[in-house]
MARKE-758202 format. One record per residue (C-alpha): residue in one letter; x, y negated, z. Coordinates in steps of 0.25 Angstrom, whole numbers. Each point is the difference from the previous one (the first is absolute). Layout:
<atoms>
<"A"; <X; Y; Z>>
...
</atoms>
This chain:
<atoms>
<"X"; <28; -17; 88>>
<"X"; <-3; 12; -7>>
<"X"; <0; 1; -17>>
<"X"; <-12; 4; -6>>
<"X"; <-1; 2; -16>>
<"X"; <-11; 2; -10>>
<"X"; <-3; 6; -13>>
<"X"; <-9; -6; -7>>
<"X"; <-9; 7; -10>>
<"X"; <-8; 10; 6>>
<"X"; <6; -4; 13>>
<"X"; <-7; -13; 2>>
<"X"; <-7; 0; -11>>
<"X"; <-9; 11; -7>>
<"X"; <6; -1; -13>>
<"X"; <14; -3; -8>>
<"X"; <0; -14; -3>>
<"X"; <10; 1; -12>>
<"X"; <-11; 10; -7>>
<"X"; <-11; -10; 6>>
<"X"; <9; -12; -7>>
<"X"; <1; 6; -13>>
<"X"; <-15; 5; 1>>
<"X"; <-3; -15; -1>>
<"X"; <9; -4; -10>>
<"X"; <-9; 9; -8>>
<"X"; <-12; -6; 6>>
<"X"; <3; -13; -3>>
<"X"; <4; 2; -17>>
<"X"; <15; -1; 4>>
<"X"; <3; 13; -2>>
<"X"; <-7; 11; -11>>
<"X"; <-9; 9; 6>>
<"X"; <4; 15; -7>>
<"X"; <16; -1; -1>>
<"X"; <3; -8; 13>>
<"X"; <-11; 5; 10>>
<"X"; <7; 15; -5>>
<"X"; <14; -3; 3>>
<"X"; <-5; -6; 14>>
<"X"; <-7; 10; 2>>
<"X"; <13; 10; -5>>
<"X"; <10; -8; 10>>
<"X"; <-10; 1; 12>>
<"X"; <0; 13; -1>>
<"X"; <16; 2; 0>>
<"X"; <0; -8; 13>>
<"X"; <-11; 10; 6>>
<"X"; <10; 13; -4>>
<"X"; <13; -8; 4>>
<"X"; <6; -1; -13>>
<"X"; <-3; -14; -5>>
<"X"; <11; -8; -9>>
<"X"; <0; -12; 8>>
<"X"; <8; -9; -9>>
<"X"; <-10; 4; -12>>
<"X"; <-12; -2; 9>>
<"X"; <5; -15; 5>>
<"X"; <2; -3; -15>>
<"X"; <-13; 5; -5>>
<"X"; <-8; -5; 15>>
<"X"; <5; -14; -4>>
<"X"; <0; 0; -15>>
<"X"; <-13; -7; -2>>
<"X"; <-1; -11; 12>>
<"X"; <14; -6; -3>>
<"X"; <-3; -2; -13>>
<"X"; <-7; -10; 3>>
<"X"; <1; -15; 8>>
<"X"; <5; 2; 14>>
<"X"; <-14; -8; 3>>
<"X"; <-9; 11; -7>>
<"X"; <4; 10; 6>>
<"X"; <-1; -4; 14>>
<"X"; <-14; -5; -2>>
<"X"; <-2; 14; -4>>
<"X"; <7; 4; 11>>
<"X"; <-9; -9; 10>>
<"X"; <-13; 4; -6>>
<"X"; <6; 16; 1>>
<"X"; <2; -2; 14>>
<"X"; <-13; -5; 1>>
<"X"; <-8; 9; -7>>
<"X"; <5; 11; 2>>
<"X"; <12; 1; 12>>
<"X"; <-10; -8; 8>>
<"X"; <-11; 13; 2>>
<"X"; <12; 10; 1>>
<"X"; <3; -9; 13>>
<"X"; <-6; 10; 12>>
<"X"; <-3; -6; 14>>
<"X"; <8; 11; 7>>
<"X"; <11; -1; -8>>
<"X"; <1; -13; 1>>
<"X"; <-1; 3; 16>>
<"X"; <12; 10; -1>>
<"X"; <7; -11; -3>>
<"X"; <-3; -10; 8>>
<"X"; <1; 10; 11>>
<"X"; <17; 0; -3>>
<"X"; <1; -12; -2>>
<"X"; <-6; -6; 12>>
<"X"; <8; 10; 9>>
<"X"; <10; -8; -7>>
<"X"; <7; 9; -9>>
<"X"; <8; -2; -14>>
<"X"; <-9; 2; -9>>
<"X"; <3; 3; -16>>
<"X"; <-7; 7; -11>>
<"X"; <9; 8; -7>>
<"X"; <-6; 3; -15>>
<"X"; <5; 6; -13>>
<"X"; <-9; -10; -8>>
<"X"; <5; -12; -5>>
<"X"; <2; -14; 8>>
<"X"; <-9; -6; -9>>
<"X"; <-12; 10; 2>>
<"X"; <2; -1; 15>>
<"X"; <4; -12; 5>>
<"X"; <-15; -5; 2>>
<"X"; <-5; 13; 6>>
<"X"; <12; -1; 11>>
<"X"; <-4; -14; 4>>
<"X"; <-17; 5; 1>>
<"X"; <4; 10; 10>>
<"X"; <9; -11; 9>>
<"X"; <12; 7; -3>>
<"X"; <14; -9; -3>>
<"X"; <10; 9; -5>>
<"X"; <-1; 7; -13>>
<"X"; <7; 10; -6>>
<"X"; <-5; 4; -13>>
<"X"; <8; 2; -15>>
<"X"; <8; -12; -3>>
<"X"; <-1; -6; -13>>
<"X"; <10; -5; -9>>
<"X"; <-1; -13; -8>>
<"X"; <8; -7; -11>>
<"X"; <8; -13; 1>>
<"X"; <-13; -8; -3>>
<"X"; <-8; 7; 13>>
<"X"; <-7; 9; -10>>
<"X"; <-1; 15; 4>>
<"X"; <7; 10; -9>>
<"X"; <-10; 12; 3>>
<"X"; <14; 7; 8>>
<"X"; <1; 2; 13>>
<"X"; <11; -8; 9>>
<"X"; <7; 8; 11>>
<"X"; <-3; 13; 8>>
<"X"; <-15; 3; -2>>
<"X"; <-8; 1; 14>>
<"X"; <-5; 16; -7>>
<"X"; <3; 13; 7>>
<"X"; <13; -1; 6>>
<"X"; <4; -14; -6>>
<"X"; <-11; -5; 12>>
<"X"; <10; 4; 10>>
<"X"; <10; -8; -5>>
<"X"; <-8; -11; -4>>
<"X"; <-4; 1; 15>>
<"X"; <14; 0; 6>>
<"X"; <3; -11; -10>>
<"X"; <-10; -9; 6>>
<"X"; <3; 3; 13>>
<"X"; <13; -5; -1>>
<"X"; <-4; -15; -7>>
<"X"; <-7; 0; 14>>
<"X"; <14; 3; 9>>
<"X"; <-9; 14; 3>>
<"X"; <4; 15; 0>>
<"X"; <-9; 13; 0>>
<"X"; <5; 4; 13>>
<"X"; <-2; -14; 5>>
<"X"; <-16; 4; 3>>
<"X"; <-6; 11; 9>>
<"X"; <-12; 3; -8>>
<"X"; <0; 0; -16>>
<"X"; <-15; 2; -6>>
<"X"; <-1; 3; -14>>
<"X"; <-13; 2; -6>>
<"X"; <-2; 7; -14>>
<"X"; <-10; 7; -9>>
<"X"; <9; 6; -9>>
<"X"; <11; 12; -1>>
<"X"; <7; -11; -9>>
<"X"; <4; -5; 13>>
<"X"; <6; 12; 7>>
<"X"; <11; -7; 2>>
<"X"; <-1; -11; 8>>
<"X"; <-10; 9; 9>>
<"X"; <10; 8; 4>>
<"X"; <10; -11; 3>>
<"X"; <-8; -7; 9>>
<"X"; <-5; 4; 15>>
<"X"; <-15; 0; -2>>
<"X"; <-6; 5; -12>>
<"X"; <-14; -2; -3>>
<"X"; <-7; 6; -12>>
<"X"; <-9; -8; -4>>
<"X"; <-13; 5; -9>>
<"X"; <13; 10; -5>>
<"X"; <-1; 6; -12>>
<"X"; <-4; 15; 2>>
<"X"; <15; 3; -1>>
<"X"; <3; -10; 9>>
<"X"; <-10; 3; 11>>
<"X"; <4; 15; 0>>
<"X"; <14; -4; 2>>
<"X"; <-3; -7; 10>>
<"X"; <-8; 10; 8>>
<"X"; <11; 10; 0>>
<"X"; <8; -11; 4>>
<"X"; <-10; -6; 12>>
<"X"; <1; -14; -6>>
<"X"; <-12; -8; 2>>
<"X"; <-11; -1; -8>>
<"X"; <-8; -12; -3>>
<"X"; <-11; -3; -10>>
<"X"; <-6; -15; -2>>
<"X"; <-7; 4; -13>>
<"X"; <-10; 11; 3>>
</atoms>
């Protein structure tokens, strides 16, 4: 069995589903237009240069959807996943996929957006396992806007990775061949962890590095 892991935005999909999310808040009168749709914007853009505050972007991401009832929000979430997730949703990465996990590896995705954003767009591509930012929540299973444990982003992914290897009674060195697939510099970590690196529609840092490097190169979006 080998271990194959997955970013997800801009890996399998062709846009970040955090920004997408918070685009809809607005979309749908739940969040203001100007003010919010700027600081989105503002945050999207620290991830992109690698300097994002993850803690003050999990509080702001999820400032607006945990205010309200638990059901609310995840009828918004239903009709997000449907609206707009469902056309980010390409054949072939949906075929790259299946490819792994029919040749029966382990299969995760691995994300730096939150569990709630994800957990849906996971289980539309067939995959299991998830490891995305956790989220903490308040004696009464209300989520605080903080984020619980080691956050699966740049070098914390490894651990989180290891960490969930180990629930399983599983190792690093226990598999021949690990796969990682990522768009993002974000994740140079983790790429250089595993055996084989994949760039994935890499950002034009990414694909440089991994040109000089002779990592492969793959692009599902064009």
């Amino acid at each position: 069995m080998d271990l194959t892991l997955f970013d997800l935005d801009g890996t399998l999909i062709p846009q970040d589903s955090d920004h997408a999310f918070g685009a809809y808040m607005v979309e749908i009168g739940w969040a203001d237009a100007g003010v919010w749709s700027a600081r989105n914007d503002e945050f999207y853009a620290q991830y992109q240069r690698g300097d994002l505050n993850l803690d003050e972007y999990v509080d702001f991401a999820t400032s607006v959807w945990r205010a309200k009832p638990p059901a609310e929000a995840e009828a918004a979430r239903a009709r997000f996943m449907e609206r707009i997730v469902g056309p980010m949703l390409r054949d072939n990465a949906r075929a790259l996929v299946r490819r792994h996990v029919e040749a029966g590896d382990l299969v995760a995705v691995v994300t730096a957006t939150n569990e709630f954003v994800t957990e849906p767009i996971a289980k539309a591509f067939g995959i299991d396992h998830l490891i995305a930012v956790q989220l903490e929540k308040d004696e009464a299973g209300r989520y605080t806007g903080r984020v619980r444990g080691v956050p699966s982003f740049q070098a914390g992914k490894i651990v989180r990775v290891r960490d969930w290897l180990a629930e399983q009674g599983r190792r690093w060195e226990d598999f021949e061949r690990v796969h990682f697939y990522s768009d993002s510099m974000n994740d140079l970590p983790l790429l250089e962890q595993v055996s084989h690196p994949v760039a994935t529609n890499p950002t034009a840092a990414l694909e440089t590095l991994a040109r000089e490097r002779g990592w492969p190169i793959l692009k599902l979006f064009e």
